[in-house]
Each structure stands twice: as structure tokens, then as C-alpha cells.
C-alpha positions in Angstrom: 143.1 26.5 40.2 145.0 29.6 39.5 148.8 30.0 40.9 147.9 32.8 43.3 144.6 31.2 45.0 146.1 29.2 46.9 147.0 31.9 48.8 143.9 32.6 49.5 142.3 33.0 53.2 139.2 30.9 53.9 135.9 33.0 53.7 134.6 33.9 57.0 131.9 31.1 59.1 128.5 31.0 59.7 126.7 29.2 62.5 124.9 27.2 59.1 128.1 26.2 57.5 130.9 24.8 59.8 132.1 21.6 58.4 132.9 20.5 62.5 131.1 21.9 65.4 132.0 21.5 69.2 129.7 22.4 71.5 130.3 22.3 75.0 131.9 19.8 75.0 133.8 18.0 78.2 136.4 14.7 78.2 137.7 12.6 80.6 140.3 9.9 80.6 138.2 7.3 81.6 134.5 7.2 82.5 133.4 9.7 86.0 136.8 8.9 88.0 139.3 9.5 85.6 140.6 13.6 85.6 139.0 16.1 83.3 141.2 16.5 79.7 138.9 19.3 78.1 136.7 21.8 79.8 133.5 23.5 77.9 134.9 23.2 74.1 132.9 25.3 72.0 134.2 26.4 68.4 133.4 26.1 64.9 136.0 25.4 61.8 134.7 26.0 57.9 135.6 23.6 54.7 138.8 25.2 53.5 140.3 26.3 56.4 144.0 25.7 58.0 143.6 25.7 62.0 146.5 25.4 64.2 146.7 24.2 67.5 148.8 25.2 70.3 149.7 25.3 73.8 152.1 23.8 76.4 152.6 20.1 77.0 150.0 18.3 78.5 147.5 21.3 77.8 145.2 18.8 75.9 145.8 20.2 72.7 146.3 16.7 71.0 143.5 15.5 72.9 140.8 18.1 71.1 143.2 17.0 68.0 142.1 13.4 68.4 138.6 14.1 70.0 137.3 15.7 66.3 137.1 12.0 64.7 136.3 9.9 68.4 140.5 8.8 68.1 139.7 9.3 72.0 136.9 7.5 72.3 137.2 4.5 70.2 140.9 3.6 70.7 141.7 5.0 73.6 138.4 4.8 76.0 138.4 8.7 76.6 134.9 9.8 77.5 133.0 12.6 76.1 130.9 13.1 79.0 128.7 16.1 78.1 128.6 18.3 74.7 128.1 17.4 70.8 130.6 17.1 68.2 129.3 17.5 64.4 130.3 16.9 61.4 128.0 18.5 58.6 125.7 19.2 61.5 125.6 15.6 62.3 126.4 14.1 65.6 129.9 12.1 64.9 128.5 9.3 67.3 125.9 8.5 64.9 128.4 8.0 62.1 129.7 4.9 61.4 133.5 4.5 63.0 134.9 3.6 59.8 133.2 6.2 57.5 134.3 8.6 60.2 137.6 8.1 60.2 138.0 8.2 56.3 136.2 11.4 56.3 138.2 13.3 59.4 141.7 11.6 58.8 143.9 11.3 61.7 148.0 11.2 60.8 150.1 10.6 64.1 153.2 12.8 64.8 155.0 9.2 65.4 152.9 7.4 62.1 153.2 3.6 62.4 153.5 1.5 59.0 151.6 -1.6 57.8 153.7 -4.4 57.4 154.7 -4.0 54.0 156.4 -2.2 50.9 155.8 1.7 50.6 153.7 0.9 47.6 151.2 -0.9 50.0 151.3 1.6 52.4 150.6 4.4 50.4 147.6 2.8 48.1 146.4 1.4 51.1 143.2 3.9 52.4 142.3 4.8 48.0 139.6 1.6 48.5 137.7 3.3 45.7 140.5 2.3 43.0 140.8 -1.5 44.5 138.0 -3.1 41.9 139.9 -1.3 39.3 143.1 -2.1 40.5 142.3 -5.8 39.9 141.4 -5.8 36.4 144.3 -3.2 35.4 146.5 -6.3 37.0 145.0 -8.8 34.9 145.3 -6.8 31.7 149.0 -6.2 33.0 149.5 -9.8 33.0 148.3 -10.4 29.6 150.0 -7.3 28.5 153.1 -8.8 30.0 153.0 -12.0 27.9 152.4 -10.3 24.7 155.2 -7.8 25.1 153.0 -4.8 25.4 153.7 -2.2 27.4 151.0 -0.4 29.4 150.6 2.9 31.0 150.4 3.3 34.7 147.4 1.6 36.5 144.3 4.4 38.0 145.8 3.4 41.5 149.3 3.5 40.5 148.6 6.9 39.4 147.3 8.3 42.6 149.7 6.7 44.5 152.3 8.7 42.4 149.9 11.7 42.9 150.0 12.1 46.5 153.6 10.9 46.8 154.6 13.6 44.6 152.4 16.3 46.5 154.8 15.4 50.1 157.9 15.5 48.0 158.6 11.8 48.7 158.2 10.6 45.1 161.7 11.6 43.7 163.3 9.5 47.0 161.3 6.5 46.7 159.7 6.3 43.5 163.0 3.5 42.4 162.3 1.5 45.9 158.1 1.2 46.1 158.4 -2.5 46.7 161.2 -1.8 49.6 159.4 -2.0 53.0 158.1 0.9 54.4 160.0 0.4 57.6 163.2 1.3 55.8 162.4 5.1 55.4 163.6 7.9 57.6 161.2 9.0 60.7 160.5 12.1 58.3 159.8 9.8 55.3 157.8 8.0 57.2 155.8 11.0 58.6 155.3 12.1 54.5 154.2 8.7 53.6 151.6 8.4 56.3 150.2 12.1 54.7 150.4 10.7 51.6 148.3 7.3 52.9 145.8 9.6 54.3 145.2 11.6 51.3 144.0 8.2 49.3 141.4 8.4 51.1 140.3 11.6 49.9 139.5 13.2 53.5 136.9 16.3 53.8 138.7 17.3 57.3 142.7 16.3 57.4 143.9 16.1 61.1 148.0 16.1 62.1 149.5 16.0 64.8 153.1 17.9 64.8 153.5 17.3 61.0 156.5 18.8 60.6 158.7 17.9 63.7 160.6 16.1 62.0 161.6 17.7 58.7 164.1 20.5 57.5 162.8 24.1 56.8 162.6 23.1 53.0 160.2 20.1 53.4 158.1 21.8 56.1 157.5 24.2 53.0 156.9 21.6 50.9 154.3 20.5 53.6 152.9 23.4 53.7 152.4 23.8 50.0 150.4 20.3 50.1 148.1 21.7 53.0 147.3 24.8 51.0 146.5 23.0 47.9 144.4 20.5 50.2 143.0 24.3 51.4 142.1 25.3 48.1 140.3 22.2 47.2 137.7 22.8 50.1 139.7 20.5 52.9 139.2 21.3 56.3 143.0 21.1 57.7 143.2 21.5 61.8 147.0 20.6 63.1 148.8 20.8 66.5 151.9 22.4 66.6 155.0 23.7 68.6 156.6 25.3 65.5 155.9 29.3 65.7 156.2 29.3 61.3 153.4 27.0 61.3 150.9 28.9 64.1 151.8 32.2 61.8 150.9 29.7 58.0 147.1 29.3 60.1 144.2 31.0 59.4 143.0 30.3 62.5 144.9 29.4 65.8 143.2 28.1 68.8 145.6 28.4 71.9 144.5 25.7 74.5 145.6 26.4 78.1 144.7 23.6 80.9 142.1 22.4 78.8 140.1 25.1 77.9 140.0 27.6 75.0 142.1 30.0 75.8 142.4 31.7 72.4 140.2 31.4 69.8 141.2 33.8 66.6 141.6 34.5 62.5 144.3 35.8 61.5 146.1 36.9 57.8 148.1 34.0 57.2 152.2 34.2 56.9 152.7 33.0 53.3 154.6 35.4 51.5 157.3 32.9 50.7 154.7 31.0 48.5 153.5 34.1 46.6 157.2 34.6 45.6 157.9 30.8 44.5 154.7 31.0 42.8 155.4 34.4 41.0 159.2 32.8 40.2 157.1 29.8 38.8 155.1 31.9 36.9 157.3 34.5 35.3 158.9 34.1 31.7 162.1 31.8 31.4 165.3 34.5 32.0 162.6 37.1 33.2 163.8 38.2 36.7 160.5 38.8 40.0 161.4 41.6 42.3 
């Protein structure tokens, strides 16, 4: 990837190539007699594309967040009652919960850890690297006997990859077998990304991602989501935070439940252009 397309805007939508779909659609909190959360959703988001969500407390902004992988449905017992949400062009009710969730990610503003170190919660969703996880153990163990040294396991790499990609891995990478529940709320809201992205999402969902941090790893946050961007992930958050509505490409402003704004816009992201130019440039060399 080259330094400056990650800059890049995502290419405008057509009606044959939104990676999720709403369409009409209505949900309550519980089946006919609970109250109305979303009125007559319609919108469409491409592969590539960083959406934002806002909107006042209680607007149901978290619970279109939530409704784009059935978090409503199956762990809550929200109810779609009328309208289609796809995926690909596929009904998400038709897809298999589990498959679901791995491919539309969900990472809570207030992410809860497994029992466990921070090594086990961040290799924890990369299933595809558990077979070979098992063998590069065994061959550890003999390399261990014979005094041989061996280089950093396929899963040990990615867990290092995606650490590194929240800026976590210089704070933790001396205490992977401490448990998780040692880390800060904002480490703890990095790790969860970093969980997620082992899982190697299509559509990356997050809920307030950077409450919690500092100015400097909010940038670093957003740096992640861009890259995630440029590699053809969908990436839809809620947020309060006006730096992260002006990052968006799109923002979708929910009022009482219903789409009150639905717009693209030229993403805020000058800062990165100039850290990326700085990166770029000669050693010595100043950038205007």
C-alpha cells in the first residue's frame, strides 16, 4: 500500500455493491408491546468505507450499531419486526450466528475480557492459526530440550501484528501472560480492537472507540481504522467525539430513531498526510 492511500476516500456506492444494506427496517425492544427503537432504516455502506454515527443519548444510535450483526436480536431479544438487513446481498437471518458475528465484528465501548492472560485474549477470535498453533508448540517443546531457539509462532505473530496496529504492543508486549483484567479501561478497549481484528472482520463495528483514550491514541486509533479502510473493511462507529464525526466518510445523524442525516463528506485527515509525509521524507530533510 502506498503512504498516501490511506488517505484515500472510499469510491462512491451503487445499489449492486453495498457490502450492508437496510432496508426499511423497524426494531422494538421486545416483541409487539415493547416501544419502537428504530423507525424505517434504509441506507447503504460500501467495503472500505469509515461511517460514523451520531446523535443524542438514547437516540438509538447504538442500537442501529448493534442491529448490523443481530447483537440486538440474539443477545438481547430486540425485534426486527419489518425490513431486511444484508450482508453481500444476503439476508443476515439466514447466516449462521457465529459466521455472522466473525464477519461483522462487534467491540463494546465497555469491552469485557475472557478470564485469562492478554496473550489469550488477544489470539482468542484468529481460529484459523489454532491447528497451526499446536504443532508450532510441539516443535517449541522439542526445540526447548535441544537448546534451539525458534522464531515466533504464525499465531504469536499476529497476535504481535494487531497489538502493534492499537499501539498496545510496546505496554504489554513484557506482560502477555499477566491477566487481562490488569490493563487500564483504555487498554482494555485497544485489546478488545486488537481481539477483533484476529478474526479478520469484512465489516468492523465500535461503539465509542475512543472515549476512553488521550488525543494521541485516538490518533493512533484512527490510523488503525484507516489502514483497516484501505484494506477493503467496512468500519461503521458511534460516536460523541466531533474529531471523529469530521475522520468519517460518511456520517449518519440519528434523531428519535430515524435517519435524520444521511451524508459523504471529505474526510478531516490532514494530520495523517503530514505524519506520513514526515515519515516519508529523507533523514535531516525538513516537510513544510
Amino acid at each position: 500500500m502506498g503512504l498516501m492511500a490511506m488517505t484515500a476516500s472510499a469510491a462512491p456506492a451503487t445499489a449492486q455493491n453495498y457490502k450492508l444494506e437496510l432496508r426499511d427496517v423497524f426494531i422494538r425492544r421486545e416483541k409487539k408491546s415493547g416501544p419502537r427503537l428504530l423507525h424505517d432504516i434504509n441506507l447503504g455502506l460500501i467495503c472500505g468505507e469509515v461511517v460514523a454515527i451520531r446523535g443524542k443519548s438514547g437516540c438509538g444510535k447504538t442500537t442501529l450499531l448493534k442491529a448490523l450483526n443481530r447483537f440486538n436480536e440474539l443477545k438481547i431479544g430486540f425485534d426486527r419486526e419489518h425490513g431486511n438487513i444484508l450482508l453481500d446481498g444476503v439476508e443476515t437471518k439466514t447466516i449462521d450466528p457465529l459466521e455472522l458475528t466473525n464477519r461483522v465484528a462487534l467491540v463494546m465501548q465497555e469491552p469485557t475480557m475472557a478470564p485469562g492472560s492478554i496473550f489469550k485474549n488477544a489470539a482468542m477470535l484468529a481460529k484459523r492459526l489454532r491447528f497451526v498453533e499446536h504443532h508450532s508448540r510441539s516443535a517449541a517443546r522439542w526445540a526447548q530440550i535441544r537448546g534451539i531457539s525458534l522464531p515466533p509462532s504464525p499465531l504469536e505473530q499476529e497476535v504481535e501484528k494487531n497489538l502493534r496496529l492499537v499501539e498496545l504492543w510496546d505496554v504489554v508486549s513484557h506482560r502477555l501472560t499477566e491477566n487481562a483484567a490488569t490493563l487500564s479501561g483504555g487498554q482494555r478497549q485497544r485489546l478488545a480492537i486488537a481481539r477483533t481484528l484476529g478474526a479478520q472482520p469484512e465489516v468492523l463495528l465500535l461503539d465509542e472507540p475512543t472515549s476512553a483514550l488521550d488525543p494521541a491514541l485516538t490518533r493512533a486509533i484512527q490510523k488503525t481504522l484507516l489502514q483497516l479502510s484501505n484494506d477493503g473493511v467496512l468500519v461503521v462507529y458511534v460516536t460523541h467525539e466531533e474529531d471523529m464525526v469530521a475522520f468519517a466518510d460518511r456520517v449518519i445523524t440519528i434523531d428519535a430513531g430515524r435517519v435524520a442525516e444521511n451524508r459523504t463528506q471529505t474526510p478531516d485527515r490532514d494530520w495523517l498526510k503530514a505524519e506520513l509525509a514526515h515519515a516519508a521524507s529523507p533523514p535531516g530533510e525538513l516537510v513544510a
